[in-house]
N, C-alpha and C positions, 0 to 999 in steps of 0.2 A: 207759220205764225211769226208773225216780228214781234224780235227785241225790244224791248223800252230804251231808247238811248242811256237813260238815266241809269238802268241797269247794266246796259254795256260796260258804261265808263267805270262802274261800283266793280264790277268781276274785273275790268282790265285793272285798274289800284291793287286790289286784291289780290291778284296773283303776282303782282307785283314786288309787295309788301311778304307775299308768302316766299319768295327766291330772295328776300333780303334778308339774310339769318339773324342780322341784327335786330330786326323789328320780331323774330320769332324770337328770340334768346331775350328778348327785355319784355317782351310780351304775355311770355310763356314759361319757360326756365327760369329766369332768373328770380320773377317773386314766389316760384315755387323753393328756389333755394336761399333765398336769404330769410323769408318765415319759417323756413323750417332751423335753419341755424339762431337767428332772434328767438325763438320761441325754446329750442335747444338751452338758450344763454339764459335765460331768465325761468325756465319752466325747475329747472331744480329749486328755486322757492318753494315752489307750491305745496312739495313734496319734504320741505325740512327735515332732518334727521341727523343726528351726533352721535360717535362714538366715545364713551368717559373712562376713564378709568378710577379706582378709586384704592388708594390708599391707606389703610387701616392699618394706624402705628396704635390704635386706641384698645382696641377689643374689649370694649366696653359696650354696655347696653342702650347708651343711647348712638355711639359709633354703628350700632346692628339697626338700631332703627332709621336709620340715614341710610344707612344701604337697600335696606326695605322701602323705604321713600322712592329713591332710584326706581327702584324694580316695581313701583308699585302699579295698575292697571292703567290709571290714567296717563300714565309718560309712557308705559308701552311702545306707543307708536313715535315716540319723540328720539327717547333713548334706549341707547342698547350697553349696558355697564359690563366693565371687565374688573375685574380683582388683581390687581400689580403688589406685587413684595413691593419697593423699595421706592420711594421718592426719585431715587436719581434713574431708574427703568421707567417711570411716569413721564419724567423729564425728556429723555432721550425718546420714549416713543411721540409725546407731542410734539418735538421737532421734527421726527421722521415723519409726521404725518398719519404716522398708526393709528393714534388716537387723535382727535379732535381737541381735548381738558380731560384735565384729571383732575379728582378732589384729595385732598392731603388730610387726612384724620389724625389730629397729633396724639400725642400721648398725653392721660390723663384728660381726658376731653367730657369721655361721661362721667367720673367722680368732681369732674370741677361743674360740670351742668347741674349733678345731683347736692352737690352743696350749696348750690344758690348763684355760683360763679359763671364761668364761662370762660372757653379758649378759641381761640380763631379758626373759621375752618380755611384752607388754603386750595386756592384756585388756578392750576395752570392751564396759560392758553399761549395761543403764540398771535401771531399780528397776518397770517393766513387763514384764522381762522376767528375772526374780531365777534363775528354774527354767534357763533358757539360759545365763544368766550361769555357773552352778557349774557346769554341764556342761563349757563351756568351759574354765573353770581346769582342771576335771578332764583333758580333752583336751591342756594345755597341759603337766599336770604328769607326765601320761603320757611326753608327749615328752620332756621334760628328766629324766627318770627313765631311760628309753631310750637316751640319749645318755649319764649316767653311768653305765649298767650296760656300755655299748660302751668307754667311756673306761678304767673299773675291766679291762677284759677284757685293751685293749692295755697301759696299765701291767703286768699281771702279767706277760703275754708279756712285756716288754720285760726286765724286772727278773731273769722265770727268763731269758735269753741269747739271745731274741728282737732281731736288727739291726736299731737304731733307723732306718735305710736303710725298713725297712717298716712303719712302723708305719699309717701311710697304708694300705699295703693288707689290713693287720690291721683295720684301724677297717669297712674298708668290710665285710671279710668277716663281723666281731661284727654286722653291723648284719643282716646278712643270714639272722643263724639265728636261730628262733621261739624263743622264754622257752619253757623246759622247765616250767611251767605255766601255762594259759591257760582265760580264761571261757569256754565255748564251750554256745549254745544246744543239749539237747536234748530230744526230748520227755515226755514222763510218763506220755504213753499217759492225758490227761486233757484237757479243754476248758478254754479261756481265757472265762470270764466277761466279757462285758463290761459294760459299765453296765445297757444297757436292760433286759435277762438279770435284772439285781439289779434296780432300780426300777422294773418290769410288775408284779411280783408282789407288792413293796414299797407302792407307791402302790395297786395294785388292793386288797390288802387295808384298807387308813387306808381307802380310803371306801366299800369295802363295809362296812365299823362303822360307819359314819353310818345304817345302815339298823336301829339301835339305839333311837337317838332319832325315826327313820319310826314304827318298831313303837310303842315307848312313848307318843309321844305324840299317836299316832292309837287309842291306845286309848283316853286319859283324853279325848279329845273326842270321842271316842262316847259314852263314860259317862254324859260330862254333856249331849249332847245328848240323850238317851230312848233310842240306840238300843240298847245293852245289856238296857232293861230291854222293849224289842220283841223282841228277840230271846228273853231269857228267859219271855215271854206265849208265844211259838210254842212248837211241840214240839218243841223245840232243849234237851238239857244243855247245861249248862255248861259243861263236859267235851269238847264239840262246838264251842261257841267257842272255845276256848282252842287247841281241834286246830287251828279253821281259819284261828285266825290265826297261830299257830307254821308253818304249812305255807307261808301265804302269804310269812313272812318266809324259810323258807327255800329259797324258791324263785327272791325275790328275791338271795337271795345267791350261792345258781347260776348264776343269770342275770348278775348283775353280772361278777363274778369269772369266770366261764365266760368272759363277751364280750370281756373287758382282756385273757383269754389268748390267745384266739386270735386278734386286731384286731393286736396286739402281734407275736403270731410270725407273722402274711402278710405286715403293712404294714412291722413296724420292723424284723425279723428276731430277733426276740428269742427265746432259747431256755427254753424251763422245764423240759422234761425229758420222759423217758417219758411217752406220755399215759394209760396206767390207772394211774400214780402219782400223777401230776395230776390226773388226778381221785376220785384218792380223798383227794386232801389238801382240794380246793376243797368236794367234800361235807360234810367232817370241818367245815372253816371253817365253813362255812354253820352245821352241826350248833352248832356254837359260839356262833355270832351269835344261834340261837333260844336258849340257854340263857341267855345275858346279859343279852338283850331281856326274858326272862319273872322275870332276877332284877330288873331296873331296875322293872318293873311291881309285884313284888312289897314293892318295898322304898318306892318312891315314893309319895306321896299324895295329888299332884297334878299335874297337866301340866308347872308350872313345876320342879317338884322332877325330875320326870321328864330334863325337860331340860337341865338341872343333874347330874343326875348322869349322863346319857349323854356329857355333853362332858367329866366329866372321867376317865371311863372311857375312853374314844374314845381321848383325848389321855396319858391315861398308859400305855397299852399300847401304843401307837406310839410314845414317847419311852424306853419301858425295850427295845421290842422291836427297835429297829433300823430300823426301817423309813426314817429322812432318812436313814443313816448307813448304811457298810457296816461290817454288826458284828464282820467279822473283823478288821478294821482299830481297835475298839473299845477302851477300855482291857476289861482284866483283870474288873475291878468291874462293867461297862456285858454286858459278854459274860454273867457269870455272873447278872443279872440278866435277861436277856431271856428266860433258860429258864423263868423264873415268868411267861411270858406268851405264851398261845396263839400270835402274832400270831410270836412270838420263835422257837418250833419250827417255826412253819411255814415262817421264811425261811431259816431255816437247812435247812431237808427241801431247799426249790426253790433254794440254792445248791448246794447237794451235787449235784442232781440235773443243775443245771445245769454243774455244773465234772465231767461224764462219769459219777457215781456210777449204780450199777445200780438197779433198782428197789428194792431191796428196801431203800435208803438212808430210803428214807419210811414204814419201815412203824413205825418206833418212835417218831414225830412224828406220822403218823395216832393210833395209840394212845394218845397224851400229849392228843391232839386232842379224841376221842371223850373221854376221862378230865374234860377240862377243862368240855364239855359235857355229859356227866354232874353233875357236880360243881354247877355254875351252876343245872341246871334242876330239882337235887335241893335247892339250898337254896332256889330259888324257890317248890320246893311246900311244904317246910320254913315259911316265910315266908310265905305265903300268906295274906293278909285277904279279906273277900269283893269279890271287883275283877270282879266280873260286877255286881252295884249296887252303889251310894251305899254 
């Protein structure tokens, strides 16, 4: 049974492209390794958490209830307090890093609270730790917020005819009742993205586009080496190369992009979403990457030119599309620019899908997809010189 030429020529690229380690290593490795380091960098967000210390020059009862705040259920999972003697041991651990902040409880702190007064609480951070530093004021200013909304509560009791005899057991009851409104986590009936989730599919597309500059400039050194015009001496169309090298390229794009998905959601846990949305977003890509390839060919006149314009194709549709950056976070201008870029609908399909969206979240980013590879491989034929010879 015979070969399809077209098929010939797709396995000869391909094996090609497979003995070129560079086209595996950008293909393959590498956006396995730099989404798992990006996602490394940024994924301790997610997971916030400070170590405090706390200082208690006061040993007073409202100093105990400040401690109790710390430890209390809700910060649980935030912080983890430790008990330091001395201001300057507080000090010296949050330079070493030990601790993240400490709180400094002065002396005299609860008898100046319970006389109507107040004394400063004191916050140490250093400039490595800027994001624990605010947390902290925040947690400090909480408390002293707390304590004048207790304070405001017994003055009024007092003033409507409340016996200043209790106002001690007023304070402690105000303390006792919840703020009639409060933050309170719930769910959305949606998934929390995390990093890796955003930078698999982020990083797997930037160097599946490198297989732009594969295609293009393994074409122009065929050209000039003869085999183009061996190829055109056999009973091969034109029309037949061109098939079999689009095929090849889009198989490598399958193949790349297919492998970061799934390497990503075993090893790293990364989620991309439904998998026949997925792949019909990665076909779409791929579909993309041969139209861009066939316009750089078209438009180019030489290897170098070739290569030149692949990097800056390559590089501008991963700086408009999001792909370092999480585009929701984007400005205004940066968002509304990355819908002019394949690369830009697709991360936005694979965060949708990924923060719980239904399948059907892809189907108008597939089509923008197929649209954009239409477009590319329609001005490439638009454009067209004879690039099967000289």
């Amino acid at each position: 049974m015979r070969t399809s030429p077209v098929v010939v020529i797709a396995l000869k690229d391909l094996r090609q492209r497979l003995r070129d380690r560079s086209a595996l290593v950008l293909g393959l490795i590498a956006p396995l390794a730099v989404a798992w380091l990006v996602s490394a960098a940024f994924g301790s967000t997610e997971t916030f958490h400070m170590d405090v210390g706390v200082v208690d020059r006061d040993r007073g009862q409202v100093a105990a209830a400040f401690e109790s705040f710390l430890r209390s259920p809700e910060l649980r999972d935030l912080v983890t307090v430790t008990v330091v003697p001395s201001e300057a041991e507080a000090r010296s651990k949050v330079d070493a890093g030990t601790l993240d902040t400490a709180f400094v409880v002065p002396e005299g702190f609860s008898s100046a609270v319970l006389a109507g007064g107040g004394r400063p609480l004191t916050v140490l951070g250093s400039v490595d730790t800027s994001v624990a530093t605010q947390v902290s004021r925040s947690l400090a200013s909480s408390f002293t917020a707390q304590l004048e909304a207790v304070r405001l509560s017994v003055a009024t009791a007092v003033d409507a005819g409340a016996p200043h005899a209790q106002a001690a057991a007023l304070g402690q009851a105000a303390a006792r009742i919840r703020p009639p409104e409060t933050v309170a986590a719930q769910s959305a009936s949606t998934r929390s993205i995390d990093a890796i989730s955003y930078y698999a599919p982020g990083m797997g597309i930037f160097f599946m586009l490198f297989a732009i500059s594969f295609g293009s400039r393994g074409f122009f050194l065929e050209r000039a080496g003869g085999t183009m015009e061996r190829l055109v001496a056999a009973p091969i169309t034109p029309s037949a190369v061109l098939l079999g090298k689009s095929l090849a390229t889009f198989v490598y794009g399958v193949a790349s992009l297919g492998t970061v998905a799934v390497f990503t959601s075993l090893v790293f846990g990364a989620y991309w979403g439904p998998v026949p949305a997925v792949v019909a977003l990665v076909v779409a890509l791929a579909l993309v990457l041969v139209g861009l390839t066939a316009l750089v060919i078209a438009v180019a006149r030489t290897e170098r030119q070739a290569e030149g314009l692949s990097s800056i194709l390559v590089f501008g549709l991963v700086l408009l599309g999001g792909n370092f950056i999480f585009i929701s976070a984007a400005p205004p201008l940066l968002r509304s620019l990355s819908l002019l870029t394949p690369n830009g609908w697709a991360l936005r399909a694979f965060t949708d899908l990924a923060g719980g969206a239904d399948w059907t979240a892809a189907v108008t980013p597939v089509l923008v997809l197929l649209a954009f590879a239409a477009a590319t491989g329609g001005a490439a034929v638009l454009l067209r010189r004879r690039v099967v010879t000289p």
